[in-house]
C-alpha positions as CSV (number, residue, x, y, z in Angstrom):
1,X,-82.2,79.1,-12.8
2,X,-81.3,77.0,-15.3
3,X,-80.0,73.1,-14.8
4,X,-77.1,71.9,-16.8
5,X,-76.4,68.9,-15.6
6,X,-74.7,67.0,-18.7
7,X,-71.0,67.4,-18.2
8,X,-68.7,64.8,-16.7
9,X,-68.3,63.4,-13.6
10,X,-64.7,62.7,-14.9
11,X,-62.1,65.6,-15.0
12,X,-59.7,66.6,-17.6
13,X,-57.3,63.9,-15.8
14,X,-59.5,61.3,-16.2
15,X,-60.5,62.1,-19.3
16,X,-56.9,62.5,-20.6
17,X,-55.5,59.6,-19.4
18,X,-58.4,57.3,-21.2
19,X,-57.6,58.8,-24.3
20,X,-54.1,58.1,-23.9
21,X,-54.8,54.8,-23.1
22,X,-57.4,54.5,-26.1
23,X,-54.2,55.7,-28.3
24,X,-51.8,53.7,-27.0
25,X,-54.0,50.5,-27.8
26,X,-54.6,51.7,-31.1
27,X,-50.5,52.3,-31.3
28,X,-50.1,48.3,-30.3
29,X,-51.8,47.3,-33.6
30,X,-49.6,49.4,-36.0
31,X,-46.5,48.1,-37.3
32,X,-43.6,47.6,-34.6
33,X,-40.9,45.8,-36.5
34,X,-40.7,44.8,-40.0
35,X,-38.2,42.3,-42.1
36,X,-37.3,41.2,-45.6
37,X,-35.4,38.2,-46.5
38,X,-34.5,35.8,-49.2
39,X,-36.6,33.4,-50.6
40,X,-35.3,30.5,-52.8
41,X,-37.5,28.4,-54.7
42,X,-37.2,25.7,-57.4
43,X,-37.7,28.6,-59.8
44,X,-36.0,31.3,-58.7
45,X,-35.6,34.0,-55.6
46,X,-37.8,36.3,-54.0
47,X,-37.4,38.6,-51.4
48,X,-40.4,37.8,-49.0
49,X,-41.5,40.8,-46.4
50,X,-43.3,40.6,-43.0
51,X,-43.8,43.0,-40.3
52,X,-45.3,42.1,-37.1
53,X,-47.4,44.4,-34.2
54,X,-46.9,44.3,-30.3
55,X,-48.8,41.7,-29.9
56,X,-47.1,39.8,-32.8
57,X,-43.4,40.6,-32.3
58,X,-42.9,40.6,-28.6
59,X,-44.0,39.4,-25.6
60,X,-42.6,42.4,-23.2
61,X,-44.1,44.7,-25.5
62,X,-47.7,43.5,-25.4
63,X,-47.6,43.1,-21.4
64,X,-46.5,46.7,-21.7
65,X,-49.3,47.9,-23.3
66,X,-51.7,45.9,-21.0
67,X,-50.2,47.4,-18.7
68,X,-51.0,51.1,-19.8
69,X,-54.1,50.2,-20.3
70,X,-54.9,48.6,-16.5
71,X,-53.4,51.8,-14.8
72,X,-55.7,54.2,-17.1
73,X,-58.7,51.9,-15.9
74,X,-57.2,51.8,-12.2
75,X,-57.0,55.5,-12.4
76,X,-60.6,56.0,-13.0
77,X,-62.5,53.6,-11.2
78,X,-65.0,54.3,-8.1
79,X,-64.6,52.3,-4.9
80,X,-67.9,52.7,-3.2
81,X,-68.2,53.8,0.8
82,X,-64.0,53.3,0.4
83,X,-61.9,56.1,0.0
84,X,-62.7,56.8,-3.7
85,X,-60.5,56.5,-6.5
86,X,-57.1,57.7,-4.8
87,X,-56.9,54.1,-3.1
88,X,-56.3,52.3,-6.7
89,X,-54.1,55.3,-7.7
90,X,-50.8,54.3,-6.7
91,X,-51.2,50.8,-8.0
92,X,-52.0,52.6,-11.6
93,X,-48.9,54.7,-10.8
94,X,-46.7,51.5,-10.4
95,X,-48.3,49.7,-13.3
96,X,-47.8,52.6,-15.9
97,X,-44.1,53.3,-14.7
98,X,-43.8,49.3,-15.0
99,X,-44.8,49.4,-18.8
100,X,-42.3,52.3,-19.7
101,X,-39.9,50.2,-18.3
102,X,-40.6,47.1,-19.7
103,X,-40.6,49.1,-23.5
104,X,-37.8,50.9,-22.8
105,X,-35.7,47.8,-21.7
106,X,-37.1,45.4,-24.8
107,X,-35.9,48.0,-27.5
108,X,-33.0,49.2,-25.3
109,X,-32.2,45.2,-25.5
110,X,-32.5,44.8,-29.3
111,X,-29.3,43.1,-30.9
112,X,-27.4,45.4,-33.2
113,X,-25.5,43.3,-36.0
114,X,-24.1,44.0,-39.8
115,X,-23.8,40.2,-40.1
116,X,-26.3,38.7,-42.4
117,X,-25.3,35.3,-41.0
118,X,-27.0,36.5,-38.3
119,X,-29.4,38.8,-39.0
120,X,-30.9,37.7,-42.5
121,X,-32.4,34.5,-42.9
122,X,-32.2,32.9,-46.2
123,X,-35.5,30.4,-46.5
124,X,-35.3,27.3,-48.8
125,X,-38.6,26.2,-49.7
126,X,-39.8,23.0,-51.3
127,X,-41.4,22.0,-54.8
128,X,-42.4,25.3,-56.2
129,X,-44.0,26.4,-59.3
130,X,-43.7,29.5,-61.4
131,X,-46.8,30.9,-60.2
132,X,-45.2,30.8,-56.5
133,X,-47.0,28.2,-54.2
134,X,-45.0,27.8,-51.7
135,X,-45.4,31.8,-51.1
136,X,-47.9,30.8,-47.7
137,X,-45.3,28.5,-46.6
138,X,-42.6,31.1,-46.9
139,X,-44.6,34.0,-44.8
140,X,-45.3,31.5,-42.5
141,X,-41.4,30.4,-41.7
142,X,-41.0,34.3,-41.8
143,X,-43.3,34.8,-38.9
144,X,-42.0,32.2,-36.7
145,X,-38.3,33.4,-37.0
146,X,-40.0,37.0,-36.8
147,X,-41.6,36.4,-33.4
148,X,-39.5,37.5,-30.2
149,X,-35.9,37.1,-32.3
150,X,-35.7,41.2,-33.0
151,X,-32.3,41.0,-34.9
152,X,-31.5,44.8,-36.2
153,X,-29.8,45.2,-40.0
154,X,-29.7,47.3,-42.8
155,X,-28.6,44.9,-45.7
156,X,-28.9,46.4,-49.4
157,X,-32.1,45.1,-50.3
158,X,-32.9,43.5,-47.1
159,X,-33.5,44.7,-43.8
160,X,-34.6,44.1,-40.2
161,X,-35.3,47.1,-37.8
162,X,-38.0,48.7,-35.4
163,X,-40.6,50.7,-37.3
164,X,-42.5,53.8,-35.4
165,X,-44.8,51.9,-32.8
166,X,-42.6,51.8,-30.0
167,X,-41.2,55.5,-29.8
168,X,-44.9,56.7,-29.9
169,X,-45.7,54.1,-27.2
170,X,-43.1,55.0,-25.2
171,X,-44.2,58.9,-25.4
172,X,-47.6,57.6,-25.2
173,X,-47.4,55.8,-21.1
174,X,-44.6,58.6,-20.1
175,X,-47.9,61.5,-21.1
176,X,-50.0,59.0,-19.1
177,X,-47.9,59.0,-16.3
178,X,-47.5,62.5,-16.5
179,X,-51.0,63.5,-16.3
180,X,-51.1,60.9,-13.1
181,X,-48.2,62.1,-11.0
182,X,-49.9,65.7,-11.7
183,X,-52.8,64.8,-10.0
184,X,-52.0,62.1,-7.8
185,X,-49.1,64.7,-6.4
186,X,-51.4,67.9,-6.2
187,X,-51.4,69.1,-2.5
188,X,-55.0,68.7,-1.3
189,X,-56.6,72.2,0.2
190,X,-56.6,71.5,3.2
191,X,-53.0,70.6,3.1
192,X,-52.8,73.9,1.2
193,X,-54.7,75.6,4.0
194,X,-52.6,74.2,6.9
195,X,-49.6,75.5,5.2
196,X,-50.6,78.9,4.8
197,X,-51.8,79.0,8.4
198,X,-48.0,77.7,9.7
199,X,-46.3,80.1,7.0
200,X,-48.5,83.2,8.2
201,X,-48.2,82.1,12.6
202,X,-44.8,81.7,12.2
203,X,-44.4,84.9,10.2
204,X,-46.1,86.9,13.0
205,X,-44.1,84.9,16.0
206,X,-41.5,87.6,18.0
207,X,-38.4,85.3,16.8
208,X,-39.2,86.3,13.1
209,X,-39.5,89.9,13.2
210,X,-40.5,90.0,9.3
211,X,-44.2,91.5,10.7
212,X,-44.3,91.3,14.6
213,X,-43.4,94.4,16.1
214,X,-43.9,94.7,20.5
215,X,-46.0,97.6,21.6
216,X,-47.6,99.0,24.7
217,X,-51.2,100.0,24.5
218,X,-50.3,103.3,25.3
219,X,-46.9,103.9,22.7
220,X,-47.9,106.4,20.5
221,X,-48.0,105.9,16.5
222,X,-44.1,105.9,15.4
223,X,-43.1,109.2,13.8
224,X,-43.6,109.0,9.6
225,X,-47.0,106.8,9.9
226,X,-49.8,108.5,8.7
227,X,-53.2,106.6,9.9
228,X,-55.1,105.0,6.8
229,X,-57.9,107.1,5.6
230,X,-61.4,106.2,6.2
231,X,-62.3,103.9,3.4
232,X,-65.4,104.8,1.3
233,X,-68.4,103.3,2.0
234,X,-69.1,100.1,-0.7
235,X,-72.4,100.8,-2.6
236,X,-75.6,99.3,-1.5
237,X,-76.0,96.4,-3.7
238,X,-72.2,94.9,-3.2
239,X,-72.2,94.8,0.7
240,X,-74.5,95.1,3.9
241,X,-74.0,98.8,5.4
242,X,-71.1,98.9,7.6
243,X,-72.9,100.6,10.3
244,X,-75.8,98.4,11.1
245,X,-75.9,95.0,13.2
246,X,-79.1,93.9,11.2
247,X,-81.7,92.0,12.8
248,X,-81.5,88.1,12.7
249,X,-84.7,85.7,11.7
250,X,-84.2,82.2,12.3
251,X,-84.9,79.5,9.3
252,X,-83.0,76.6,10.3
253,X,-84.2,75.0,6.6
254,X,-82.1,72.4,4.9
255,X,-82.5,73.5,1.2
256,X,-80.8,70.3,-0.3
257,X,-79.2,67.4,0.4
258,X,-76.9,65.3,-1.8
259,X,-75.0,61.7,-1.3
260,X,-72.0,63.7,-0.3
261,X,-73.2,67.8,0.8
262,X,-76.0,69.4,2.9
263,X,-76.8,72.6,2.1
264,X,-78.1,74.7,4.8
265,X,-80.3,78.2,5.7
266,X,-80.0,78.8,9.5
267,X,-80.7,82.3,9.8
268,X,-81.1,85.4,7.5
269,X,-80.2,88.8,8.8
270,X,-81.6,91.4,7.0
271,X,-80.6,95.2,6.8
272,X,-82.5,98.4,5.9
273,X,-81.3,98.4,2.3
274,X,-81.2,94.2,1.8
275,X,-80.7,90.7,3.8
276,X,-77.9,88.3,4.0
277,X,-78.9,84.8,3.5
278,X,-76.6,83.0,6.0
279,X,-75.8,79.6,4.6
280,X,-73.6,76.8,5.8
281,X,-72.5,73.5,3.1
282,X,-71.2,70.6,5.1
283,X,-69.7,68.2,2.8
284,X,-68.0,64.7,3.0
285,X,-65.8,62.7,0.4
286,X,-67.5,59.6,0.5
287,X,-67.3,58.1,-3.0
288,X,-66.0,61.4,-4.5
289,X,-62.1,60.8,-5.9
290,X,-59.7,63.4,-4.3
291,X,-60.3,65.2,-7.3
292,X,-63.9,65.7,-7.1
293,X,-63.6,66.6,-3.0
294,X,-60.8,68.7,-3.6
295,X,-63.2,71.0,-6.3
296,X,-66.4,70.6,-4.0
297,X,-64.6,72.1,-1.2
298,X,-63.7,75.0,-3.7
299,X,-66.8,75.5,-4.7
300,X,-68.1,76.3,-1.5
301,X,-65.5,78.8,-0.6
302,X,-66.4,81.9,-2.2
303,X,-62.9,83.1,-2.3
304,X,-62.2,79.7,-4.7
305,X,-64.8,80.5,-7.2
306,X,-62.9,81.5,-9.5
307,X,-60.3,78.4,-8.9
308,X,-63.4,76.1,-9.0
309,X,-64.2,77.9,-12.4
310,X,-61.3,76.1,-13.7
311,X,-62.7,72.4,-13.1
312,X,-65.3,70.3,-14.7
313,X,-68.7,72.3,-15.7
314,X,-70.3,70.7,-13.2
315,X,-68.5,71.8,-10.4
316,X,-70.1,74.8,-9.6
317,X,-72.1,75.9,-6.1
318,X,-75.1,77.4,-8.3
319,X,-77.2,79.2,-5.8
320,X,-80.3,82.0,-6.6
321,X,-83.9,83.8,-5.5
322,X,-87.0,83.6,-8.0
323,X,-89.8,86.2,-7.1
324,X,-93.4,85.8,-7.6
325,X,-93.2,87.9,-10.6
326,X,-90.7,85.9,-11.9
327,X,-87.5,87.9,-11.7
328,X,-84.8,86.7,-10.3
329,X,-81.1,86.8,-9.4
330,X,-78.6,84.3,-9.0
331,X,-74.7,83.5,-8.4
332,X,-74.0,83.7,-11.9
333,X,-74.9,86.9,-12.8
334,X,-72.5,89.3,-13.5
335,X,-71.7,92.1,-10.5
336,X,-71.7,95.9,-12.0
337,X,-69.0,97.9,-10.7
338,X,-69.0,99.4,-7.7
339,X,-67.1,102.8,-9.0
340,X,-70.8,104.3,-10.0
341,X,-72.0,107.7,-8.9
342,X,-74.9,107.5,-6.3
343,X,-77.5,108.3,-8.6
344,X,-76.1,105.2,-11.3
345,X,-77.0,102.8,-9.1
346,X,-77.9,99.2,-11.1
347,X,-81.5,97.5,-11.5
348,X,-81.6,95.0,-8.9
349,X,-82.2,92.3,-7.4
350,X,-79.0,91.5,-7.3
351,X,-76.8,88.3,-5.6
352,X,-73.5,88.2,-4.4
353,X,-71.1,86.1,-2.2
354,X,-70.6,87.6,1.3
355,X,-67.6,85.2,2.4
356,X,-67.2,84.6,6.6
357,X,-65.3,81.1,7.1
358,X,-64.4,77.7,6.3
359,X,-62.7,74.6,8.2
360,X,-62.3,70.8,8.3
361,X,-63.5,68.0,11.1
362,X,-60.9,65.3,11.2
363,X,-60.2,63.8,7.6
364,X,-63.5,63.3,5.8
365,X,-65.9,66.7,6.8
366,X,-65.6,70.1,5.5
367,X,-67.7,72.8,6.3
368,X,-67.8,76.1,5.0
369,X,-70.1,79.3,5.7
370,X,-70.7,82.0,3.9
371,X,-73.2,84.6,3.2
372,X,-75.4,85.5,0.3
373,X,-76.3,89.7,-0.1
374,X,-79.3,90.4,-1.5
375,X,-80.6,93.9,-2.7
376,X,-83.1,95.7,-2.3
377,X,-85.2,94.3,-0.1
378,X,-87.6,91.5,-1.6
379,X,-91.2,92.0,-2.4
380,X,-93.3,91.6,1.2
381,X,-94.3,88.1,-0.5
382,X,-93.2,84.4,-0.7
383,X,-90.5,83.8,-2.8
384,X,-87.7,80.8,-3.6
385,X,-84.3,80.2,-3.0
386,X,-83.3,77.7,-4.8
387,X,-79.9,75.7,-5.1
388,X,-77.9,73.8,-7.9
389,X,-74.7,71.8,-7.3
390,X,-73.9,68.8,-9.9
391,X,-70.7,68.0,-9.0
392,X,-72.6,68.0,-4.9
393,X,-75.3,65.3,-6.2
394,X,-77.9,68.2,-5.6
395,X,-80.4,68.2,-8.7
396,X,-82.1,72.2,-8.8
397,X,-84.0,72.1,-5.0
398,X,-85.3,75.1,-3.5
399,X,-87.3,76.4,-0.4
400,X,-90.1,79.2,0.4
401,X,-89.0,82.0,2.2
402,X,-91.1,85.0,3.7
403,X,-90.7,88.1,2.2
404,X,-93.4,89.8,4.7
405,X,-91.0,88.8,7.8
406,X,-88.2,90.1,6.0
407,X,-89.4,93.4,4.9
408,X,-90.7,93.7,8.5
409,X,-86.9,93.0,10.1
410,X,-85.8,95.6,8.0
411,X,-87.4,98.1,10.3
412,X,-85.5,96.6,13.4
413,X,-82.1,96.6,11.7
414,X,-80.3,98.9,14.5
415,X,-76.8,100.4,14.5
416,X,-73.5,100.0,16.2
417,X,-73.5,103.3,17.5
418,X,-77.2,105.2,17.6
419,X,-75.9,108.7,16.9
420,X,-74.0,107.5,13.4
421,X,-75.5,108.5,10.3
């Protein structure tokens, strides 16, 4: 199997919410208020221009943007044996929804006037000579009256007003927010799982009567219900055969252990056409962020595969069997479909998920079992199965198994009921 092991520990949150910090940063440095005024010199006039950043103009502003940029850091940050990163995340919450204030109330604040005794600032400068010496001086002045005054006019030939930085700083920390409270407010799966489990008892509880119906044993089928028909048999290489028990070899191996998940091979029970490759992942949180738990506990639910799909690269439970002749089959691989005639079977050896359960102890342990069909049977000969889980902390690790014993339970695989074909 091959290892790819270079994406991300961050997710798309993480990583969108740095950027949007990185931006609004860059944002603090453009121009955030600009102003001309008169200049009159021993000469002559002038009109003299300035404009000033968020750091240069006001004082609010630039704790705003320190502020967008703390929560982004807050958001992302690892708190070691703690509770990962969701124990700084409300704090980053609070400091982002502080800065959208804080800009929102600074510009919301700036004094309107069409006075230019009030707005426009005529500066008298000293000895002055044609070539304009007293221009540094001038600037200078300009800054001071610049800094924290935010007067707003539009005088013809003069002017005083808010340039562009602050509407995209304001979009800026209201995105950043918005990729937080999408996360921070996602309802974790075993919330999720709990939910579904009160919505479905109370849907089959007597009071409801939306799916509970009271029989007797003994009432015969209501008139109009037709029994189901027998369902097809699935092809070989999907499923164990319906009909047999299989015969169960004990392993009890621990493939691989990570910082945070154990993955385990108790037992294999093998069949007459393949084996199922019992395995059990406990996993704990740890250092992982509620993110990162919340997509490790996917992973290892083969119903969630395809949710997990839909997180970092690395999240995936990447599980497989390498024979001594090197073929192998793995997680990955594509299933054919099962609506084949019985003599266009596929070219095996094929892997695919066989889900049983899953469930939670207390708040921090997850464990989830599953099973792992392969077909045909293996090669009587040692061969791997081997296990890849980034996102888990588990590098490629894999274990020798017997394909001799195997083959061999294949011939003790017995049915339900002896007389069925």
């Amino acid at each position: 199997m091959s290892s790819d092991l270079g994406a991300s520990r961050w997710g798309f949150r993480e990583r969108g919410v740095l950027t949007v910090a990185a931006l609004l940063l860059a944002v603090s440095f453009w121009e955030w208020f600009g102003v001309s005024v008169l200049v009159v010199e021993q000469f002559g006039v002038r009109t003299a221009r300035a404009t000033a950043n968020a750091w240069q103009i006001s004082t609010v502003w630039s704790v705003a943007v320190l502020l967008g940029v703390a929560a982004s850091l807050l958001w992302c940050v690892r708190l070691r044996g703690v509770t990962g990163r969701a124990s700084l995340r409300p704090a980053a919450l609070v400091f982002v929804a502080l800065g959208i204030l804080l800009t929102a109330w600074q510009w919301s604040n700036i004094e309107v006037s069409g006075e230019p005794s009030k707005t426009l600032t005529v500066i008298t400068t000293g000895d002055s000579r044609p070539d304009w010496p007293a221009s540094a001086s001038a600037e200078e002045e300009l800054g001071k009256k610049l800094r924290e005054g935010l007067p707003l006019a539009q005088e013809p030939g003069y002017y005083s007003d808010v340039r562009l930085g602050p509407e995209i700083a304001l979009f800026l920390l209201v995105l950043e927010l918005s990729l937080m409270a999408s996360a921070f407010f996602h309802r974790p799966l075993w919330l999720m799982n709990a939910q579904n489990a009160w919505r479905d008892r109370k849907e089959l509880s007597p009071g409801t009567g939306a799916r509970y119906r009271e029989t007797r044993l003994s009432d015969p089928a209501p008139a109009g219900e037709v029994p189901a028909p027998n369902r097809p048999e699935p092809p070989p290489w999907s499923a164990p055969p319906s009909s047999e028990i299989g015969a169960v070899l004990a392993v009890d191996r621990v493939v691989a252990r990570g910082t945070n998940v154990v993955v385990l091979l108790p037992t294999i029970r093998v069949f007459s056409t393949g084996f199922l490759l019992e395995v059990e992942v406990v996993s704990r949180q740890g250092e992982l962020s509620a993110e990162d738990w919340r997509y490790v506990q996917m992973a290892a639910t083969p119903f969630d595969q395809a949710a997990g799909r839909g997180g970092p690269r690395d999240s995936l439970l990447r599980m497989g069997v390498r024979f001594a002749d090197g073929t192998k089959a793995t997680t990955l691989d594509r299933m054919p479909s099962g609506r084949r005639s019985s003599g266009d079977q596929p070219a095996g050896p094929l892997l695919s998920w066989s889900p049983t359960g899953a469930g939670v102890r207390g708040n921090e342990f997850a464990f989830s079992h599953f099973g792992l069909w392969l077909w045909p049977l293996p090669p009587a000969e040692d061969f791997e199965f081997a296990v890849e889980w980034p996102l888990g902390g588990i590098e490629l690790s894999s274990t020798e198994l017997d394909g001799a014993a195997i083959v061999s339970a294949a011939g003790r695989s017995a049915r339900y009921w002896p007389g069925d074909r």
